[in-house]
SEZA-965741 format. One record per residue (C-alpha): residue number from 0; residue in three letters; x, y, z. Coordinates in steps of 0.2 Angstrom, whole numbers. Layout:
% residues N
NUM:ALA:X:Y:Z
...
***
This chain:
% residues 416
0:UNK:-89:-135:338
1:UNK:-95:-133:357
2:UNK:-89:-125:369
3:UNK:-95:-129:388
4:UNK:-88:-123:403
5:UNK:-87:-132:416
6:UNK:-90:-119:429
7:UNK:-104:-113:422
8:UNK:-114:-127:411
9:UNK:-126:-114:404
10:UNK:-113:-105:397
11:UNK:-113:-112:378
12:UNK:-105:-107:364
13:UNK:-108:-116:344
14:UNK:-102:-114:329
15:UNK:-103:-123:313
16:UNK:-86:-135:309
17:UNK:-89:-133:289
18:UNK:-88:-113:290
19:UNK:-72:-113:303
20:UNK:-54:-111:296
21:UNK:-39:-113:308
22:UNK:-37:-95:311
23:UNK:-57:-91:315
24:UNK:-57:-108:325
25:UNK:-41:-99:339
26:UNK:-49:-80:339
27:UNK:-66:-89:345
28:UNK:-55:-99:355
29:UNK:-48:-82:364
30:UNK:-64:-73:362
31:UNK:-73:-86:372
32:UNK:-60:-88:385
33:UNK:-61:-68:387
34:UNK:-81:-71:390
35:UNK:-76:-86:402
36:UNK:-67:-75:412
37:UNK:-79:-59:413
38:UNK:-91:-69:418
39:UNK:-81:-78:432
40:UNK:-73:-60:438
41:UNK:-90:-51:439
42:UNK:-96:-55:454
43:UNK:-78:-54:462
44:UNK:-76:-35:455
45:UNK:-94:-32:461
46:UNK:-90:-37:476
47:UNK:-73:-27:478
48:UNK:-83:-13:471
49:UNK:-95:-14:483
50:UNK:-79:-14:498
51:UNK:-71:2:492
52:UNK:-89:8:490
53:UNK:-93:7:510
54:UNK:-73:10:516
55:UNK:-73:27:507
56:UNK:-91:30:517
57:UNK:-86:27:531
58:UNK:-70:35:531
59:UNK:-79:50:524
60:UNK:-92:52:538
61:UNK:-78:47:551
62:UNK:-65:60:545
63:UNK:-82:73:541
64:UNK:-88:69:558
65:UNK:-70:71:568
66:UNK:-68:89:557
67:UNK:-86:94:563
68:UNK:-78:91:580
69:UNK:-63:100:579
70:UNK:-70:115:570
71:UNK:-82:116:588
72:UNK:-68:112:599
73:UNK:-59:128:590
74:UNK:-73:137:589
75:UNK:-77:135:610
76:UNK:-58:140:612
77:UNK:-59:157:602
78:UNK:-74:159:611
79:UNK:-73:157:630
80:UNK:-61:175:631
81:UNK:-72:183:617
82:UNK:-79:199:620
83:UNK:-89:209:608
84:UNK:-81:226:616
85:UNK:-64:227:606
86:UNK:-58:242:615
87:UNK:-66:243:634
88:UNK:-70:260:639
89:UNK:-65:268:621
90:UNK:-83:271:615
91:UNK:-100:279:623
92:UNK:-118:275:621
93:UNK:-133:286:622
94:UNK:-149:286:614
95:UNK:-155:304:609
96:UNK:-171:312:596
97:UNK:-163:317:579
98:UNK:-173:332:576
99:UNK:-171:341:556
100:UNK:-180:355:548
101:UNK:-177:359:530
102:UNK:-190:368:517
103:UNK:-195:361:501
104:UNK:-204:372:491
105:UNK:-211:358:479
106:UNK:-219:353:495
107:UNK:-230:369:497
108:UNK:-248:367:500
109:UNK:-265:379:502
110:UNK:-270:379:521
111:UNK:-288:383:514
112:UNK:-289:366:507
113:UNK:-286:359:524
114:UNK:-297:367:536
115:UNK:-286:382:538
116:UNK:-273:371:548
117:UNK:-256:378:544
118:UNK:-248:360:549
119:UNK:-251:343:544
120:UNK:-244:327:551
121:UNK:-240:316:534
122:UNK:-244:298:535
123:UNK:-230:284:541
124:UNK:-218:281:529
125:UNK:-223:296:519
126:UNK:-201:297:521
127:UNK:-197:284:507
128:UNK:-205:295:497
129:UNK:-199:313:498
130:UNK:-183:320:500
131:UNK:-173:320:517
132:UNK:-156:323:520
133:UNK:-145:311:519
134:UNK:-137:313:539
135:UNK:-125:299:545
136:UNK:-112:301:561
137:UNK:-96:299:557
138:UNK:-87:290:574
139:UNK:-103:279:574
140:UNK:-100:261:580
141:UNK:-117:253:583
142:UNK:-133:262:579
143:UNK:-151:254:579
144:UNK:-171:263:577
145:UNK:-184:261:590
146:UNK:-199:251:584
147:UNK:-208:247:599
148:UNK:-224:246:599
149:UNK:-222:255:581
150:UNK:-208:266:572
151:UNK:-203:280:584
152:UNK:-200:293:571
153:UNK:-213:307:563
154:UNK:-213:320:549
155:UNK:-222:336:550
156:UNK:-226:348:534
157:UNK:-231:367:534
158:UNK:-241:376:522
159:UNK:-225:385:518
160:UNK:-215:369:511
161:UNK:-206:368:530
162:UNK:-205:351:534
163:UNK:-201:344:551
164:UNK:-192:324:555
165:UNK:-187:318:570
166:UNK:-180:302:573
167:UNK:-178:292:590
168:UNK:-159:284:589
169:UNK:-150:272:601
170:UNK:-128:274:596
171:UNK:-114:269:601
172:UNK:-100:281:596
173:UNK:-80:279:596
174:UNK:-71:291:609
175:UNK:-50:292:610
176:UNK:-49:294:628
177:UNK:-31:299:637
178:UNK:-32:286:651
179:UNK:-14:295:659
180:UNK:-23:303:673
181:UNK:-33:289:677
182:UNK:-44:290:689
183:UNK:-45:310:689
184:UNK:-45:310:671
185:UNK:-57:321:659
186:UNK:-64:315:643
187:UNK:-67:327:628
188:UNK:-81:314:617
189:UNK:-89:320:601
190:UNK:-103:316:590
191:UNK:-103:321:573
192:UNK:-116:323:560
193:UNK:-110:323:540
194:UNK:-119:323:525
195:UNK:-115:305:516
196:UNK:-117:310:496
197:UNK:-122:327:497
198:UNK:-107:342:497
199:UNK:-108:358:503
200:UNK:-113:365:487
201:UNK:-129:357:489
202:UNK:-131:356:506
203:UNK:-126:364:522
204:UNK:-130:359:538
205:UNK:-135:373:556
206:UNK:-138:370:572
207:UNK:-158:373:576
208:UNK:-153:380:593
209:UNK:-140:379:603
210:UNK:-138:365:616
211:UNK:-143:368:634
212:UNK:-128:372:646
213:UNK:-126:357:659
214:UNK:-133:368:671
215:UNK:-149:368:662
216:UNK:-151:349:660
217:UNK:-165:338:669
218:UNK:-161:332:687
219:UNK:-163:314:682
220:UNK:-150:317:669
221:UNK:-138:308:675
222:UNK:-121:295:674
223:UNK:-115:282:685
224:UNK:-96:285:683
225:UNK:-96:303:675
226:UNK:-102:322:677
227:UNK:-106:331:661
228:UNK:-95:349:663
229:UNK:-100:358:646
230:UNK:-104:352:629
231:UNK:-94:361:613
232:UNK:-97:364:597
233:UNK:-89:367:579
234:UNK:-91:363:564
235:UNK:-81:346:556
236:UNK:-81:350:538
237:UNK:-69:338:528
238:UNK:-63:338:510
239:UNK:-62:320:502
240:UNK:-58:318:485
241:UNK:-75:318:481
242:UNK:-77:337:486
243:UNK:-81:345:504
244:UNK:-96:339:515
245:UNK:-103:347:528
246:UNK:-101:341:548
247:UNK:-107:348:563
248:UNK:-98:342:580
249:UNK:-106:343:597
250:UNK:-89:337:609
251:UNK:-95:331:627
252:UNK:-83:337:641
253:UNK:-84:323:656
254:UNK:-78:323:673
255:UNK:-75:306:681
256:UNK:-82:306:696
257:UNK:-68:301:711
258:UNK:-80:293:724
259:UNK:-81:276:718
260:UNK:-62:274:715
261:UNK:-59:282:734
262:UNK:-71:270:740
263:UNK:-66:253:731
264:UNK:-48:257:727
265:UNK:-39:271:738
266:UNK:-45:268:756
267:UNK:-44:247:753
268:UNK:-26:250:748
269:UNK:-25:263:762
270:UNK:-27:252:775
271:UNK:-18:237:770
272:UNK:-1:248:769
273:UNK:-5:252:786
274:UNK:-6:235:792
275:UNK:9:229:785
276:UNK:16:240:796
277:UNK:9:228:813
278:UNK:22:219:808
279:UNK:36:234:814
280:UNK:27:229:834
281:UNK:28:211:833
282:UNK:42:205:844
283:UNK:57:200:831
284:UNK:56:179:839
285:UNK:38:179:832
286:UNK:45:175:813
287:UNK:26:165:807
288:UNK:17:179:810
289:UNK:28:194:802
290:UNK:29:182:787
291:UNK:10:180:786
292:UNK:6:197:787
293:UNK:22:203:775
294:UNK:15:190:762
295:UNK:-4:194:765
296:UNK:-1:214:763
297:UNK:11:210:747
298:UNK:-3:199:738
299:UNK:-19:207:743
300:UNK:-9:225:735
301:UNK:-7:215:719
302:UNK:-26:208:717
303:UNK:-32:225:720
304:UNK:-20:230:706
305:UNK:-26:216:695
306:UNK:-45:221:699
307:UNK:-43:240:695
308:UNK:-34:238:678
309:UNK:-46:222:672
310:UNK:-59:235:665
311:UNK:-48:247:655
312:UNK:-42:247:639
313:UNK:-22:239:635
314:UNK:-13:254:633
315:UNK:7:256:634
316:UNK:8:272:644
317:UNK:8:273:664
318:UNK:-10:279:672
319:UNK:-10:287:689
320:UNK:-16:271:697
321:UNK:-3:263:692
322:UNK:7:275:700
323:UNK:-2:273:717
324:UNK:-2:254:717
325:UNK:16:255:714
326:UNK:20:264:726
327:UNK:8:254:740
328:UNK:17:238:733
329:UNK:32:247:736
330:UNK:27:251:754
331:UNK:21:231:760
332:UNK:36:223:750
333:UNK:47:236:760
334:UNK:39:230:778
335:UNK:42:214:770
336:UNK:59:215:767
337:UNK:64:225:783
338:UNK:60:210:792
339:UNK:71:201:782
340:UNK:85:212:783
341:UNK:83:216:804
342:UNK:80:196:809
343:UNK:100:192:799
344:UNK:105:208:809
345:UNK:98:201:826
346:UNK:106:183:824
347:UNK:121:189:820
348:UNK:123:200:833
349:UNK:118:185:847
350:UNK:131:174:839
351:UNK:145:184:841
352:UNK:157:189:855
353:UNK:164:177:872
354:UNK:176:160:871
355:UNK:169:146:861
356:UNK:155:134:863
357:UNK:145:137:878
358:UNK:155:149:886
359:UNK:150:162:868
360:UNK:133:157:873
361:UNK:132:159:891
362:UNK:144:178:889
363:UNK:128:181:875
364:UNK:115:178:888
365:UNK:124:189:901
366:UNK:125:202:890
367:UNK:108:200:885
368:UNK:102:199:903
369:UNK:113:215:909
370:UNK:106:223:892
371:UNK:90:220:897
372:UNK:90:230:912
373:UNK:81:228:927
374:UNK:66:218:927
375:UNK:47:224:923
376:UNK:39:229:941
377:UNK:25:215:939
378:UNK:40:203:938
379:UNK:51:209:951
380:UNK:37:211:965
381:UNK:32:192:962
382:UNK:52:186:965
383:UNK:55:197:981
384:UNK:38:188:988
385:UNK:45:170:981
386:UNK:62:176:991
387:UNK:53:180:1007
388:UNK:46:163:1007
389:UNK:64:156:1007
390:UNK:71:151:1023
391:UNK:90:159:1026
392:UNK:103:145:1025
393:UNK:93:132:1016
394:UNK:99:131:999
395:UNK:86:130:986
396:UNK:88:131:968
397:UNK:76:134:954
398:UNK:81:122:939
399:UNK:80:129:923
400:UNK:75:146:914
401:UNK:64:148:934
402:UNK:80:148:940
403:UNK:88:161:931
404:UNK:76:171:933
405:UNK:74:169:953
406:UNK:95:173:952
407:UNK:91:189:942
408:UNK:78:196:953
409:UNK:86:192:967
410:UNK:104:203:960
411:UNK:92:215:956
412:UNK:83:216:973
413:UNK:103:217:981
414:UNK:108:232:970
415:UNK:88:239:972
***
C-alpha cells in the first residue's frame, strides 16, 4: 500500500499488502494521518511560537523600561526636600587630637641599646600590632581619620613601657538642646569617651590634665553663632548587662551669641511695627493706601517669621521668638484692623441725622462744615483777597465745591 500526500508529494509511506491485516492496515492509516498533520502544523506552531516569543520581549522590556522610570520619577520625588541633617541644630562638629598614654610593661626596652634615647617614635602602623585601648564616643554621629598627605596619627614608646597615641579626629556628636529660650538660649553639649569591650575591671580611664578654662583658649578660637562659657567634667560610667564600662564626659557650656538675631531679626521686625503705625496719620478718605500698608506690615511680619524658624529643629513647644513674632503680628494686624473698625464708624456717623434724601446730606455737610471750624489761615487769607476783587452789588457766584468755599470764608470773614 502507498500512501501520498498530496500536500506534500515527498512525504511517502509503503508497506507490503501480503503482511497487512484489517486491523494493522487502519492503525497505519491513523498513524500516518498523525504524521500528515505534524508535519502540516510545524511551521504554523513555529511560527506562533516564534509570536508569543517577541510579544512577551517586548512587553518585558516595555513594562522593565516604564518600572525603571517610575522607580527614578519616585526616587527625584523623595529627593528634591531631602536633607542629610535629620534634626537641624541638634548635633555639633569639631575636630580635636585624641591624645592617650597607657604603660605596657611587656613593652619595656634598654635605652642602652638605642643610643641612650629614652624615647622612640615606632614605625606607622606599628598600632595593628600591639595593644591600645579600645576608646569610642558614645553620642558619636559621624566620625572620619585625617589622611592627608598621610595618616595624622603617631605612637610614641618609652624605655619604661609608657607608650604615647595621638590621633587627629573630625566628629560630629549628637546634643539635646532646650530651644525654649531661643534666641538667649544656652546649650549644655557633651562628648563622651567609653570603653567598647573592655569593663572597669580591666580598664579604667583618667583625665591626663584637666582641660583649659575658656579663658585660657587661643584668640582664633572661635564660633560664629556661640561663645564657649566653661567646659565640665564627670565621669559617665554605665552598667549594661554586660558589666560596668568606664566613661569620661567633657559637657561644653555655650552661650548664643545675640547680635545676629538683633540685627537680622529684632530691629527688621522693629521697624515694620512702626510703620504700620503711618497708617494711624493718614487721612481716613485715603482707603488704598492704609490697605497697602496694613497688608504689607501683616505679610512682611510673617516672612520674617517663616525665615527665622526654617533653620531650627520641629519641636512642639513655644521658643521666645515665637513669642516676639507673635506679638509684632499682633501689633500690624491690630493697625490693620483699627482701620477697619474707625472707617464703618466714620460712615456711619456721615450717614446719619437731618430730613431725607438731600436734605440728610446737605444738614451732614453743615454739620461737617460748622465742625470743621474756621478755616486754615493760608486758606482764609486767599478768599478775603478773591472778595476784595468783587465789586458791591454785582452778584457773582462760584459754582460748585469753589463756591462753597468762597460762602464759607466769606461767613467766616463776617463773624472774624
Amino acid at each position: 500500500v502507498k500512501f501520498i500526500n498530496n500536500n506534500n508529494p515527498n512525504f511517502q509511506i509503503f508497506a507490503h499488502q501480503s503482511k497487512l491485516q484489517t486491523n494493522e492496515f487502519l492503525s497505519l492509516s491513523v498513524v500516518a494521518a498523525r504524521r500528515m498533520a505534524s508535519v502540516l502544523l510545524q511551521p504554523l506552531l513555529l511560527l506562533q511560537s516564534l509570536l508569543v516569543l517577541f510579544l512577551l520581549l517586548h512587553s518585558g522590556g516595555t513594562a522593565a523600561k516604564s518600572s525603571a522610570e517610575n522607580t527614578k520619577r519616585v526616587v527625584d520625588r523623595i529627593l528634591k526636600n531631602y536633607t542629610r541633617r535629620t534634626v537641624p541644630m541638634e548635633d555639633y562638629s569639631l575636630t580635636i587630637y585624641l591624645r592617650q598614654q597607657w604603660t605596657d610593661p611587656r613593652l619595656k626596652f634598654n635605652s642602652s641599646l638605642v643610643g641612650g634615647k629614652t624615647q622612640i617614635k615606632l614605625e606607622d602602623r606599628i598600632w595593628e600590632k600591639i595593644w591600645v585601648p579600645d576608646v569610642f564616643l558614645r553620642n558619636e554621629k559621624k566620625a572620619d581619620f585625617h589622611s592627608v598627605t598621610i595618616p595624622n596619627r603617631f605612637m610614641n614608646l618609652e624605655s619604661s613601657g609608657r607608650i604615647w597615641y595621638v590621633i587627629k579626629l573630625s566628629v560630629t556628636l549628637s546634643c539635646e538642646m532646650d530651644l525654649k529660650k531661643y534666641p538667649l538660649d544656652t546649650q549644655m553639649c557633651p562628648m563622651m569617651f567609653e570603653s567598647f569591650g573592655h569593663t572597669m575591671d580591666t580598664v579604667a580611664f583618667y583625665w591626663l590634665q584637666p582641660p583649659k578654662r575658656p579663658d585660657d583658649r587661643p584668640d582664633d578660637l572661635t564660633m560664629p553663632q556661640f561663645d564657649l562659657r566653661e567646659i565640665h567634667l564627670k565621669s559617665c560610667d554605665l552598667n549594661y548587662t554586660t558589666g560596668a564600662y568606664p566613661c569620661l564626659q567633657m559637657t561644653f557650656e555655650l552661650k548664643r551669641d545675640f547680635g545676629y538675631f538683633l540685627i537680622q531679626i529684632y530691629i527688621p521686625t522693629m521697624l515694620i511695627v512702626i510703620l504700620s503705625w503711618f497708617a494711624f496719620w493718614l487721612n481716613i478718605d485715603a482707603v488704598p493706601a492704609r490697605v497697602s500698608l496694613g497688608l504689607l506690615t501683616v505679610l512682611t511680619i510673617t516672612t520674617q517669621a517663616s525665615g527665622s524658624k526654617s533653620s531650627l529643629p520641629k519641636v512642639s513647644y513655644i521658643k521666645a521668638i515665637d513669642v516676639w513674632m507673635s506679638a509684632c503680628l499682633g501689633f500690624v494686624f491690630a493697625s490693620l484692623l483699627e482701620f477697619a473698625v474707625v472707617n464703618v464708624y466714620s460712615r456711619h456717623g456721615s450717614g446719619g441725622g437731618g430730613g431725607g434724601g438731600g436734605g440728610g446730606r446737605s444738614g451732614g455737610r453743615g454739620r461737617r462744615a460748622a465742625a470743621a471750624g474756621p478755616p486754615f489761615p493760608a486758606a482764609r487769607s486767599r478768599a478775603e483777597s478773591l472778595l476784595r476783587l468783587l465789586r458791591p452789588g454785582v452778584d457773582f457766584e462760584v459754582p460748585g465745591i469753589m463756591g462753597e468755599a468762597v460762602a464759607a470764608a466769606a461767613a467766616a470773614s463776617r463773624t472774624g
